[in-house]
N, C-alpha and C positions, 0 to 999 in steps of 0.2 A: 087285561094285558099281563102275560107272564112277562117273569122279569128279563129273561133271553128275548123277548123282542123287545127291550127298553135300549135307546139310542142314547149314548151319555157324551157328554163333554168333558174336558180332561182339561185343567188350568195350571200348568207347573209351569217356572222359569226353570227349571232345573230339566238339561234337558234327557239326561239321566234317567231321573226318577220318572218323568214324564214316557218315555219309551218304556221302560219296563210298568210301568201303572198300562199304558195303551195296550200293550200286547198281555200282557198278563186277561185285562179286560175282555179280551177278542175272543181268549181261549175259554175264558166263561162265556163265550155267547152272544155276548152285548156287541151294539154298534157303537164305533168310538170315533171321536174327535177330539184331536187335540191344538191346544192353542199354549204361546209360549208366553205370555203375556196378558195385563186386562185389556192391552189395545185392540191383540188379536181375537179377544174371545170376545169383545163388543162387535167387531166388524164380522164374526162367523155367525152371530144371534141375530145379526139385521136380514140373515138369509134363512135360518136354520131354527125350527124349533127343538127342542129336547126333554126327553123322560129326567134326566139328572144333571145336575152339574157338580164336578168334584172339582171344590175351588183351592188351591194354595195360598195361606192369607200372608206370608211373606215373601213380597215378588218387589222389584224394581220398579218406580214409578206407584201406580197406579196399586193400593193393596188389595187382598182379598175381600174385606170388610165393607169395605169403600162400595166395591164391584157390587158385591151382596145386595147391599143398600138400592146403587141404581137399577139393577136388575127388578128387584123388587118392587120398584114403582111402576113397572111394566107387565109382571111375569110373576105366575105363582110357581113356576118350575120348582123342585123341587131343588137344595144346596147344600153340600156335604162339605165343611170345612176341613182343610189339612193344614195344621202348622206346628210347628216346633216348641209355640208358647200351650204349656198348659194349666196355667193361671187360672185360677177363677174369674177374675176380672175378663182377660181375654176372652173367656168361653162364655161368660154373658154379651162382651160386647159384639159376638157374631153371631149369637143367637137373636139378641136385639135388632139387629142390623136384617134378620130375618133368613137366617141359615134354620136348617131342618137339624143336623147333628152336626158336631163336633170331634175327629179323632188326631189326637195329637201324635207326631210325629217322636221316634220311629216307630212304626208298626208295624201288624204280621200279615198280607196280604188276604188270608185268610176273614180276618177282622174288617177289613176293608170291606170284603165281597157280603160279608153277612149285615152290615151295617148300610148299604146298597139295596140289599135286597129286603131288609126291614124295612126302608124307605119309601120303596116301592110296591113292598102288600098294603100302604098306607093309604097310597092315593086311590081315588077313586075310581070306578072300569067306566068308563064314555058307552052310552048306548048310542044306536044308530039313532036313535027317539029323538037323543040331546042334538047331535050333529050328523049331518049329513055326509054323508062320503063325497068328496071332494075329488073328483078323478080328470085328469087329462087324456087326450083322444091324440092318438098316433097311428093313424089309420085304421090298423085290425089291431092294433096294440091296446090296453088301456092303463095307465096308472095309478092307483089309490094314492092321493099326498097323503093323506092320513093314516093308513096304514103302512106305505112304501112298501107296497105290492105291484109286481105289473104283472098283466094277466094277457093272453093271445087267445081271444075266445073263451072257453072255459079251464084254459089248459093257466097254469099259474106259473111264470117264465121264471128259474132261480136264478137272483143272481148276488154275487158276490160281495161281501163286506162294501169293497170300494166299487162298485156300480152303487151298490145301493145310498152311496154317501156323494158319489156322482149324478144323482137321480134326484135327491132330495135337494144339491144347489141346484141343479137345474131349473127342479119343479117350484123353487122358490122365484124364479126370475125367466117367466116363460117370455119369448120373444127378445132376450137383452142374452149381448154379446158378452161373452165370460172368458177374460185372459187365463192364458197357460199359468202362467205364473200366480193368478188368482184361485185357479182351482187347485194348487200345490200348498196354496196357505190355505186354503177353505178344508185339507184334508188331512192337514197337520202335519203335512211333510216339509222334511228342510229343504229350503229354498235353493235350488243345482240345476243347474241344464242335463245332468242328468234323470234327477225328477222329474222335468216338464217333460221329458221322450217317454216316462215309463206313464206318464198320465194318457199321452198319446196310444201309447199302445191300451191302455183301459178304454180308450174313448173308441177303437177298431172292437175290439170287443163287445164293445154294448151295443155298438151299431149291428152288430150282428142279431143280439136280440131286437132291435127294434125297429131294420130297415126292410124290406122286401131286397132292395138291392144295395148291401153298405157298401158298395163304390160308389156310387151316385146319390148320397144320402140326401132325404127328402125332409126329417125331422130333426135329427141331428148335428147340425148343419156346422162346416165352418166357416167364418168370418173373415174371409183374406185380411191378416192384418188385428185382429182383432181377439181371436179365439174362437171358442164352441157358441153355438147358440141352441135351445131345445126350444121349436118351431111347431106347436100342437096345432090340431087342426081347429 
């Protein structure tokens, strides 16, 4: 895995620092998510797996540490602490807690990316030996979950940051109805009715990659009342 196809999470209360870390991210390559809270970044990990997580350990409620910890009894993902404490004491206690690195807050984005991307020469490359390619059937379409590729025959369909972050809630929850408003928090956007129309318009979009006819869509499906559903054969 190069690290430009490494999909990352993004855990800031700040929602500041959280947009510029997101878009700064995007412009390096990576797929981003972001979440404002541990509540939100627990309820986007019960759908989504991830190459990184970049945690902020001073957050309301719920710490970064804490999160670390429960994470880690599930998930070897890997976890990049950000906080303001640069204590020794702190920086074992997130290490312990089972964080990969530690950069204390402020830094130079630069430091960020390189610290990211040390992280991820770390891990291991997955052969097809170890795991199987996991794909969904969408008539002539096909999906890799593992990779988050979709392919139309042998032809490889590109698509967008947010298809492709639209693709991986889906392909986590095949056959289950997915509100508007869920996919606006599943994508790290602020929660507006003007958000939920522009999801709309992504979801006219992707159906075009995916449908033979996107006015009558077959896989794509909506839910009167309920939201999107991704309907595999």
């Amino acid at each position: 895995m190069s690290e430009t196809d490494a999909h990352l999470l993004i855990v800031d209360d700040d929602e500041r620092i959280r947009g510029l870390l997101q878009k700064f991210l995007i412009r390096q390559g990576f797929l981003v998510t972001a979440a404002r809270d541990a509540g939100h970044a627990r309820r986007i990990l019960l759908g989504l797996d991830f190459d990184l997580i970049v945690l902020d350990v001073m957050m309301p409620g719920e710490d970064g540490v804490s999160l670390t910890a429960a994470i880690r009894k599930t998930s070897n993902t890997p976890i990049l602490l950000l906080t303001a404490k640069s204590g020794t004491e702190d920086r074992i206690a997130g290490l312990e807690a089972g964080a990969d690195d530690y950069l204390a807050k402020p830094f130079e984005p630069k430091e960020l990316l390189l610290r990211i991307n040390a992280i991820l020469r770390r891990m291991p490359e997955v052969t097809t030996r170890e795991v199987a390619p996991k794909l969904l059937t969408l008539g002539p379409v096909r999906y890799d979950i593992e990779r988050g590729e979709m392919w139309r025959g042998e032809d490889l369909v590109r698509l967008t940051a947010t298809e492709s972050q639209l693709m991986r809630i889906f392909a986590a929850r095949p056959g289950e109805a997915v509100s508007r408003s869920s996919l606006v928090e599943d994508l790290g956007r602020d929660r507006s009715q003007s958000q939920e129309r522009a999801v709309d318009v992504q979801i006219t979009r992707l159906r075009r990659k995916i449908e033979s006819d996107p006015k009558q869509p077959r896989y794509l499906q909506t839910v009167r009342g309920s939201g999107y559903m991704l309907a595999p054969d």
